[in-house]
Every structure is written in C-alpha cells, then in structure tokens.
C-alpha positions as CSV (number, residue, x, y, z in Angstrom):
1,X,14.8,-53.1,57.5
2,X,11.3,-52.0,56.4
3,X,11.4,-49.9,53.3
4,X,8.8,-47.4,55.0
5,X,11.7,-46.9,58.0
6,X,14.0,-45.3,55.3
7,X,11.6,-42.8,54.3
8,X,11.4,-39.0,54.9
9,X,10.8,-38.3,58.9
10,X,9.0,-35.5,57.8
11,X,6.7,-37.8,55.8
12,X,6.7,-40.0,58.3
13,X,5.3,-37.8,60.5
14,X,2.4,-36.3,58.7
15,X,-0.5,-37.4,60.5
16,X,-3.8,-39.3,59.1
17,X,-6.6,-37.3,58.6
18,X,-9.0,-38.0,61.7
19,X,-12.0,-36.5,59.1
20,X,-11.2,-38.9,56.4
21,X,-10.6,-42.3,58.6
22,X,-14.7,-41.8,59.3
23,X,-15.6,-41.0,55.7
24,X,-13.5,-44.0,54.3
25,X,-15.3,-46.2,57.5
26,X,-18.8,-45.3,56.0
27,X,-18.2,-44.4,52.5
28,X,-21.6,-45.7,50.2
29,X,-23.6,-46.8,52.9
30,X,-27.2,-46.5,52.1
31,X,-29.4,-43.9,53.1
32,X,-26.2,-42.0,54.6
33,X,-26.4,-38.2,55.1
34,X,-22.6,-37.0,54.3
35,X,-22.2,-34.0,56.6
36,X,-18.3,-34.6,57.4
37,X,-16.6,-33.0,55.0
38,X,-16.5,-29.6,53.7
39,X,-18.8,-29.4,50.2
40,X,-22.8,-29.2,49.9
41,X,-25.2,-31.3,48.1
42,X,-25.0,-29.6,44.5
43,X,-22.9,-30.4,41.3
44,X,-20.7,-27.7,39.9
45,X,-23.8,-25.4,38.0
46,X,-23.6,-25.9,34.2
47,X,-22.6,-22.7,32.7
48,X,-19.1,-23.3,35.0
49,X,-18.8,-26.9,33.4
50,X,-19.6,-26.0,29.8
51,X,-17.1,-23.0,29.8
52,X,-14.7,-25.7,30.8
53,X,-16.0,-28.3,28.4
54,X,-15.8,-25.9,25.5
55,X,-12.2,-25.2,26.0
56,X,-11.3,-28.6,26.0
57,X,-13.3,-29.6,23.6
58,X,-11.3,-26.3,21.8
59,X,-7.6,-27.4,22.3
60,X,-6.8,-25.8,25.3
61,X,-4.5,-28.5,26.2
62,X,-1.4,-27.2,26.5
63,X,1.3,-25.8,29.3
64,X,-0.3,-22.4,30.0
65,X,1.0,-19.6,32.4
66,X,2.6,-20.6,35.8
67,X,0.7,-17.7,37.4
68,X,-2.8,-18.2,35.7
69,X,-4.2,-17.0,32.7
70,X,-5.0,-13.5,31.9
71,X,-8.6,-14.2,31.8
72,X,-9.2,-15.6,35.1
73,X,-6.4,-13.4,37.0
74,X,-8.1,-10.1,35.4
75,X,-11.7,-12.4,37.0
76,X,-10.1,-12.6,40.1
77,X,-9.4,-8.3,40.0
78,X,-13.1,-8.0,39.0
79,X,-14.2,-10.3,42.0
80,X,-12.4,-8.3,44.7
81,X,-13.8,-5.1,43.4
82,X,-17.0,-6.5,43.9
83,X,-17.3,-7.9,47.1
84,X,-14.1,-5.9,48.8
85,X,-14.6,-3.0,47.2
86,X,-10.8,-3.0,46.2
87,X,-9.5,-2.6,43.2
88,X,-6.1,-4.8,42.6
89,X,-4.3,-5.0,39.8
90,X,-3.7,-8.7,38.4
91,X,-0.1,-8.7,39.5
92,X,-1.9,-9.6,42.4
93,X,-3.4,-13.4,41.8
94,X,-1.7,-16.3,41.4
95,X,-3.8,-19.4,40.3
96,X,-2.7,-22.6,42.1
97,X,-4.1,-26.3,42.2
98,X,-6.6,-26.0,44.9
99,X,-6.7,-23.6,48.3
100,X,-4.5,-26.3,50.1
101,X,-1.6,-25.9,47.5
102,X,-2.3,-22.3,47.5
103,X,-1.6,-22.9,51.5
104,X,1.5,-25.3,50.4
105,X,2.9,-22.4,48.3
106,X,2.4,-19.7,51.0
107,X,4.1,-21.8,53.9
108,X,7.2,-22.5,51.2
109,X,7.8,-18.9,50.6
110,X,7.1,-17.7,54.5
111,X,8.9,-20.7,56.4
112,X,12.5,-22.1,56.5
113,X,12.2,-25.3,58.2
114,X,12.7,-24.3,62.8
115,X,10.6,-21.3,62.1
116,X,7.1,-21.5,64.2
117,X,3.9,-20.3,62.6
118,X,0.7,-19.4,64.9
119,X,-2.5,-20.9,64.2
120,X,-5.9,-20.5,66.1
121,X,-7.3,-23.9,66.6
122,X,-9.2,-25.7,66.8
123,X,-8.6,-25.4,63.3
124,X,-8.7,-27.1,59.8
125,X,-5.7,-30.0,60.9
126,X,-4.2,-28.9,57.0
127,X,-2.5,-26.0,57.9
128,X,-0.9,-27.1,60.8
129,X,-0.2,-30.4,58.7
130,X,1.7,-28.4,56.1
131,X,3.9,-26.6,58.1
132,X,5.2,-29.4,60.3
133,X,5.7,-31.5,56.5
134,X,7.6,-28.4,55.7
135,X,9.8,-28.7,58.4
136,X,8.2,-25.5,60.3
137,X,6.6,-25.9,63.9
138,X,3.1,-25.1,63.7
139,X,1.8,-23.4,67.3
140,X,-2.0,-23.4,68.3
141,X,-3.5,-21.5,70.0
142,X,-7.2,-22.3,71.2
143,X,-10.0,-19.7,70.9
144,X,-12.1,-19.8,74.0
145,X,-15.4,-21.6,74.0
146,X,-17.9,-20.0,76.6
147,X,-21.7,-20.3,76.6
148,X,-21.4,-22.1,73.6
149,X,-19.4,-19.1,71.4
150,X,-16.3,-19.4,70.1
151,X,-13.7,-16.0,70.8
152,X,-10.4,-14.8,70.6
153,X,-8.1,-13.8,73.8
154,X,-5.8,-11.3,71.9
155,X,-3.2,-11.7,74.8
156,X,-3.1,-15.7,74.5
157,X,-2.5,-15.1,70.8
158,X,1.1,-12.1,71.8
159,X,1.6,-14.6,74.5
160,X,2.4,-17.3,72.0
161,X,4.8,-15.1,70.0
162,X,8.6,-15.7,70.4
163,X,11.8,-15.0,68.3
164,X,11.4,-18.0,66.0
165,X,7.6,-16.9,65.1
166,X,7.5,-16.6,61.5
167,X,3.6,-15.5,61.2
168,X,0.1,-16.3,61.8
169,X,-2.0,-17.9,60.1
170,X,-5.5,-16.6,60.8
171,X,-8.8,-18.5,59.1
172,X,-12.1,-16.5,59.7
173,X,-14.8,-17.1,59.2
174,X,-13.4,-20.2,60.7
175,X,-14.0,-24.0,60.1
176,X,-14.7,-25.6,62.4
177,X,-16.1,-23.5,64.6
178,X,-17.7,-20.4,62.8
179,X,-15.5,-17.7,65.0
180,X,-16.1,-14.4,62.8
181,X,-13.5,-11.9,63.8
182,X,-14.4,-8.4,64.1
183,X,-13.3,-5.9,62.4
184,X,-12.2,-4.9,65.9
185,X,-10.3,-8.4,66.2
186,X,-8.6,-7.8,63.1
187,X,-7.2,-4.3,64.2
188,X,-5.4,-6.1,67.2
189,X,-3.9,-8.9,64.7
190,X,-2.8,-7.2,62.1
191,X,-1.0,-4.5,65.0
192,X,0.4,-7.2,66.8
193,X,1.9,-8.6,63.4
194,X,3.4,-5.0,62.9
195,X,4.5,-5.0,66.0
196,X,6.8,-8.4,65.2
197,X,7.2,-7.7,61.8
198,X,5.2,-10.9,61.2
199,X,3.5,-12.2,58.2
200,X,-0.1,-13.2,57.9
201,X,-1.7,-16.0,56.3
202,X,-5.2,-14.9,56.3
203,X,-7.6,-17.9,54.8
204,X,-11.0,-15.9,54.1
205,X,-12.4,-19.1,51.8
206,X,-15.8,-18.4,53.8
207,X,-15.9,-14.5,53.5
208,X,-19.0,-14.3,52.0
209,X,-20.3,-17.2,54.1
210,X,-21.8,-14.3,57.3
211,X,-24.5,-14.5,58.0
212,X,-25.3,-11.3,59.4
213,X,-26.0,-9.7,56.0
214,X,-22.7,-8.8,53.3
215,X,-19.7,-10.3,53.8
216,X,-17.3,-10.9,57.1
217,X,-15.1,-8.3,58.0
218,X,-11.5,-8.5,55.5
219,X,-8.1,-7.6,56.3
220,X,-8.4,-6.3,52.7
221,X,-10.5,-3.4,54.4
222,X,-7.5,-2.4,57.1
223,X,-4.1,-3.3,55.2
224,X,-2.0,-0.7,54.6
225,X,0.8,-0.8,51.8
226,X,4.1,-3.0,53.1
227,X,2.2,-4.8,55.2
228,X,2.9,-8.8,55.1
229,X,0.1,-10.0,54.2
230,X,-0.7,-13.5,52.3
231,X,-4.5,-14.5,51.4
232,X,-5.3,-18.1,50.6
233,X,-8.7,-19.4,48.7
234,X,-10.2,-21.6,46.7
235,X,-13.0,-22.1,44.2
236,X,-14.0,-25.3,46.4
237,X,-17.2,-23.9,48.6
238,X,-18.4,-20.8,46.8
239,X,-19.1,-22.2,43.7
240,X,-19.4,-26.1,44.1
241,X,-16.2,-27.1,42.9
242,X,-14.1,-29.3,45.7
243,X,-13.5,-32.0,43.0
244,X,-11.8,-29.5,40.6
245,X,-9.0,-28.4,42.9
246,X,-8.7,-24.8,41.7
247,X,-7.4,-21.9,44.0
248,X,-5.9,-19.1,44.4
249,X,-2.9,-16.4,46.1
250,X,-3.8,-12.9,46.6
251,X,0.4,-11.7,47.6
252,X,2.3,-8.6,47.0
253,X,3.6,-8.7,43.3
254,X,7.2,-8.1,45.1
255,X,6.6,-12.0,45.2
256,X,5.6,-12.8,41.5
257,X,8.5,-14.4,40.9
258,X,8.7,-16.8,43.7
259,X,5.6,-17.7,43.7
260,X,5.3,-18.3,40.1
261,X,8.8,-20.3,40.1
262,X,7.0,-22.9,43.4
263,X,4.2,-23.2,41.2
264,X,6.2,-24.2,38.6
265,X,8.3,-26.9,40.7
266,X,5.2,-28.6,41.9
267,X,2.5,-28.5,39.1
268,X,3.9,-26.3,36.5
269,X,0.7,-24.5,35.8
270,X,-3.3,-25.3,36.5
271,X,-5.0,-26.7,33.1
272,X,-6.4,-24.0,30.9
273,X,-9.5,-25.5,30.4
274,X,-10.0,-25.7,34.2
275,X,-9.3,-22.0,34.5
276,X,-11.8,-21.5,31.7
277,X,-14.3,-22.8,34.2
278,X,-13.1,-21.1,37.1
279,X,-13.4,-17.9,34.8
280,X,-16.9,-18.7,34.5
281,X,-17.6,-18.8,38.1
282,X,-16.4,-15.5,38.6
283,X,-17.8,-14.0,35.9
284,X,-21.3,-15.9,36.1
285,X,-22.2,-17.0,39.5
286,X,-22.7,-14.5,41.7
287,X,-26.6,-15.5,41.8
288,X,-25.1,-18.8,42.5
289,X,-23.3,-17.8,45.1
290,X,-26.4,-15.7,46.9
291,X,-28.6,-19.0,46.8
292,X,-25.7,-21.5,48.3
293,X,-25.6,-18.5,51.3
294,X,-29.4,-18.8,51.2
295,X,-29.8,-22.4,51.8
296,X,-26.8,-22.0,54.0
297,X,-28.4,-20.0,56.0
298,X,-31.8,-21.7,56.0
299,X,-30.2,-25.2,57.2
300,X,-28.4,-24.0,59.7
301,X,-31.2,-22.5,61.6
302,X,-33.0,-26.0,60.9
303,X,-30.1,-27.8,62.3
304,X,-28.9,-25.7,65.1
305,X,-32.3,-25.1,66.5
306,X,-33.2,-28.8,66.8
307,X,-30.4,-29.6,68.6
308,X,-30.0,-26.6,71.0
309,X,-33.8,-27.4,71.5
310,X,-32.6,-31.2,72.9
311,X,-31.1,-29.1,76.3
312,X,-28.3,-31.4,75.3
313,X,-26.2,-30.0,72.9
314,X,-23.9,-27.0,74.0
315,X,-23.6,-24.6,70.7
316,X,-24.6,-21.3,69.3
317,X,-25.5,-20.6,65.8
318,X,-22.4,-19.8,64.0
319,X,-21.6,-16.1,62.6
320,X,-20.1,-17.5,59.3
321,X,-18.7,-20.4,57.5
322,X,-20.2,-23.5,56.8
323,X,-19.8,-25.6,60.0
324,X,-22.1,-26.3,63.9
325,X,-19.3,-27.2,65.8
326,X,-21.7,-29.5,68.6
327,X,-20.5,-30.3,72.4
328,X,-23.0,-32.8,73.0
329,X,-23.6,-33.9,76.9
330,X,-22.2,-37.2,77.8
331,X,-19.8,-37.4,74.9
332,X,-16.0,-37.5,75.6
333,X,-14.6,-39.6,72.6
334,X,-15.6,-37.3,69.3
335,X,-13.8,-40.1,67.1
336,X,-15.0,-43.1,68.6
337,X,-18.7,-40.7,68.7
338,X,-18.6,-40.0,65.2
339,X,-17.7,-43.8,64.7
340,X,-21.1,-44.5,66.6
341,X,-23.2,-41.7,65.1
342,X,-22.4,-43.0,61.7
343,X,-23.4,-46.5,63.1
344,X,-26.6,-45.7,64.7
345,X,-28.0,-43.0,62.6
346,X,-26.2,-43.2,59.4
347,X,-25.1,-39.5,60.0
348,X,-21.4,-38.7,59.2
349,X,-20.0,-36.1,61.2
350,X,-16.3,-35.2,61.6
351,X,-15.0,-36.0,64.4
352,X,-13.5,-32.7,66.6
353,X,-10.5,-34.6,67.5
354,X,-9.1,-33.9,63.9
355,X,-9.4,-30.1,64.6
356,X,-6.9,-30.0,67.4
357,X,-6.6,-28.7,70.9
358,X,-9.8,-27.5,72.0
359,X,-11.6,-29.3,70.0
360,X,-11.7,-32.9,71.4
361,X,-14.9,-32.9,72.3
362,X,-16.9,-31.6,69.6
363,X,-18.3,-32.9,65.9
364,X,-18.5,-31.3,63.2
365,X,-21.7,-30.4,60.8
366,X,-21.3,-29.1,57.6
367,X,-25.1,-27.4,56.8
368,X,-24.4,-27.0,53.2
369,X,-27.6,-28.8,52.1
370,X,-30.9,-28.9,51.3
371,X,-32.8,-27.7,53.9
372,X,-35.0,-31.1,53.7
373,X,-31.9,-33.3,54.0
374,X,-30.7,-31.5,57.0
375,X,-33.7,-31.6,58.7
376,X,-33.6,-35.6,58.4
377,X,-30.2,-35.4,59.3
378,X,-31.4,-33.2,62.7
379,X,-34.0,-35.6,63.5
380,X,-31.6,-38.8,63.5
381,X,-29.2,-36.9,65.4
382,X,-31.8,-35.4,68.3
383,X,-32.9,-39.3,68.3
384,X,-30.0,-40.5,69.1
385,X,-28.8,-37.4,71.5
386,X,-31.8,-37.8,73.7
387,X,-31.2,-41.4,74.0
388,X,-27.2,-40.8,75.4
C-alpha cells in the first residue's frame, strides 16, 4: 500500500492551489511581469525592517506572549481608532502568524467538523480550503456578475442558510473580484446573521484599499455589543510584508482564552522581533499606506482602461481591493489561458478557476505596481487579446 493512501482524508483532500501551479510553471522567467499573486512591486519600507532588525539584533529572542505583545496589541487599538474611528481596548487583538492562520484560528474556534460555513465566491480558494481541512463544509455562494460588476443577491445568500450553518464568512472589499459591500449590504448581513444566531467572519484585509475616497464601509461601524462577530487581517498588503507572515484577530475578549490557547498549540507565539516590525508599521506608515492606495489607484485605471478599450474584455473598474477580475471574449479555459498568457506574453495572471464557482472564466490582475510596469503589462495583454 502506498504510504500517501494511509494518510489523513482530510489532508488528502485539500486541494492544489490553481494560483500557485502557474506561478511555480513560470517562476524566474525573464522579463516576466508577476501579477498573479496578491503583493506589489515594493520591499517592506525600512523604518518597518530596522525596528525589526534592532530587536533582534537586541535579544528579543525568546518565547513572548501567545496573544501578542503589549506594544503591538496597544498599535493595533491605536490603528482602529484611526481609520474606524473606534476605540477598542487591547483585550481585543490577538497577533497570529499571518491572516491565513488568523483564518485557521477563527474556523477552529467557530466550526466542529459537519458544521457548514457560507462564503461568497468566487472567492480567495483559502478559506473555503480551511474549513473543509477542518472537517467543516464550506458553502459558496456566487455574487452576480452583470455588465461587468460584481453584486450580492441578499436572498441567494438566506437561501443558502440551513440548520447546520455555523456562519458566514464575508471578504469585502473582495479578492478577486473587487465587490465593495455597502453599508446598505452590510445591514442585511449582519440582520440575517441575527436572525440565525450566526457568526461572522468578516476579512476587511483591503478596507482601506476604496477607491472612492476613505475607507470601505466596516461592520465595525454597525456592530452592536453581543453580536458574533470575528475580523481576520494581516500585515501582508498594507504595508508590504506578505514574506513576514504577520496577522491579526480582532474577537470578543469573552474568547481570550481560546484563542490564545490555539495560538499556542500551533505556533506558540509570533517572534518578538517580528512584532517589533509590525509595531513599526502601525505606528509609522500611514504615509506608506496613502502612496501604495495612490499607485493603486493610478494602475488600475492604466490597466482597466486599456483593456475595456480592446471591446474585448468584459470588466468594470473595481470599487476596492487590489484585483481586475477580466472575462476576456473567446476564453473558456482560465487555467489553461493563464498557462498561454504566461507563454505568449510573459504575463502571469491567476487563473479564475482557482477562485471557485463563478469564476471559471475569468483571470485575475493584481495592479499593485508601478504604474510603468503595469502599463507594459496592459500592452502585452491588449496584444495578445486582440489577436484571440
């Protein structure tokens, strides 16, 4: 018997990532233009890397607290008041070792394994990933994609609720496809989650990422005390950092304990000196934050506006996030597209068959570049559209 036949079903099951197979097919080609994944063009900004090279460089070494140190946690307070205007108290913020564990740690406190979760998709294929691994059933259901925007049918969302419906799990401003909700949209969520005594699992990684001026509507600005909600995030996008794997938990402190004792059953802590950076961030980079929006802003017009401008590319430009989400005519195999693209134009997009139902055939764009590599990037790609 193979040895791999004797391992964990559930492990068994968890599925390839359709937006890494194309990355590790093109990975160091020359001349490529890496717009699959998730991150922009930038380093982590120096004064985040020396605060975390001076507290290595220090000692700071050592097992620290499960939930995050006091420095960062009282950051994270500091942050919300900011940009929420909302004023938690630490007891608040747990630190984890990325957003995708902070996801991990939510779905183990919220799920026994036959629970079902809701997800809109098409959707970042992580969450759904870690609630099947968990042994929960993750349920999609697709946003509606007309005239080339992406919305929400509130009634396909209640429709999908049954008895075994733990929660939802609601990322906006979305990836992949840039839905915003409203603050109207959030109302009718977080009502129907009353209404079921549901959690939420609200993901708002790309709140600040809206491009209509500020920052996207919050459930932070409806919730009401004893409501069940869970926010997930992570330093990845905001301030250049996807290589640190550095996130957070914002939960009610009812949960401290749980949540500090599945931190410390998986990792047992995030370094200190890492937190030192992430501390940094927070404290420092608001101005770096603005001019990643900026250029984000800037290169999706670039982007968007070339291929709209081909009559052969269905898409609007998207309210938020990080992401065009293209239906380009003709194409009705995104993985074996993306496959091609990569090929032809040494583009790399994601491929929307990795994003679920309703996503099949779509690519994905990440924009988060200079505004002079994108437009090369919208060039090769109109090239090779018009030539379909």
């Amino acid at each position: 018997m193979s040895i791999v036949k004797s391992l964990s079903p559930r492990a068994m099951a968890a599925p390839e990532s359709g937006i890494v197979e194309v990355v590790n097919y093109a990975r160091g080609r020359q001349g490529l233009l890496p717009l699959w994944v998730g991150e922009g063009d930038l380093p982590t900004p120096d004064f985040i890397s020396r605060a975390a090279m001076e507290a290595l460089a220090s000692g700071e070494t050592f097992y620290t607290w499960q939930r995050g140190i006091p420095e960062l946690r009282r950051a994270l307070s500091d942050y919300y008041f900011r940009h929420f205007g909302i004023r938690l108290p630490v007891e608040h913020f747990y630190v984890t070792g990325s957003g995708m564990q902070a996801i991990q740690i939510a779905v183990q406190a919220l799920t026994s394994p036959g629970d079902e979760f809701v997800y809109l998709t098409p959707a970042w294929p992580n969450i759904a990933a870690a609630l099947e691994i968990a042994g929960a059933r993750a349920v999609g259901v697709e946003l509606q994609f007309t005239g080339g925007r992406w919305g929400l049918d509130l009634d396909r969302l209640a429709a999908a609720i049954t008895p075994k419906t733990r929660g939802l799990f609601i990322n906006t401003p979305s990836n992949p496809t840039g839905w915003t909700a409203t603050q109207k949209d959030l109302d009718e969520i977080l009502a129907l989650a009353r209404k079921h005594d549901l959690w939420i699992m609200a993901d708002e990684i790309y709140a600040l990422y809206y491009f209509a001026g500020g920052r996207a509507p919050s459930f932070l600005d409806i919730m009401e005390e004893g409501d069940k909600i869970v926010f997930v995030n992570s330093f990845s996008k905001n301030w250049s950092m996807t290589g640190w794997r550095v996130g957070w938990i914002v939960a009610p402190p009812e949960m401290g304990q749980v949540l500090e004792n599945l931190i410390q059953y998986s990792t047992s802590g995030v370094a200190q000196f890492m937190q030192k950076g992430a501390v940094a961030a927070l404290d420092q980079g608001d101005d770096f934050v603005r001019a990643n929006i900026a250029k984000a802003a800037r290169s999706r017009d670039i982007l968007c506006d070339a291929l709209i401008a081909t009559n052969r590319v269905e898409t609007l430009k998207p309210d938020g996030a990080l992401y065009a989400f293209l239906k380009i005519d003709g194409v009705t195999d995104s993985r074996r597209a993306a496959i091609d693209i990569v090929d032809k134009t040494g583009v790399g997009l994601a491929p929307g068959t990795a994003f679920g139902a309703g996503g099949e055939l779509f690519l994905r764009a990440c924009f988060l570049r200079d505004p002079g590599q994108i437009a090369v990037a919208a060039e090769r790609l109109c090239d090779y559209i018009v030539k379909l």
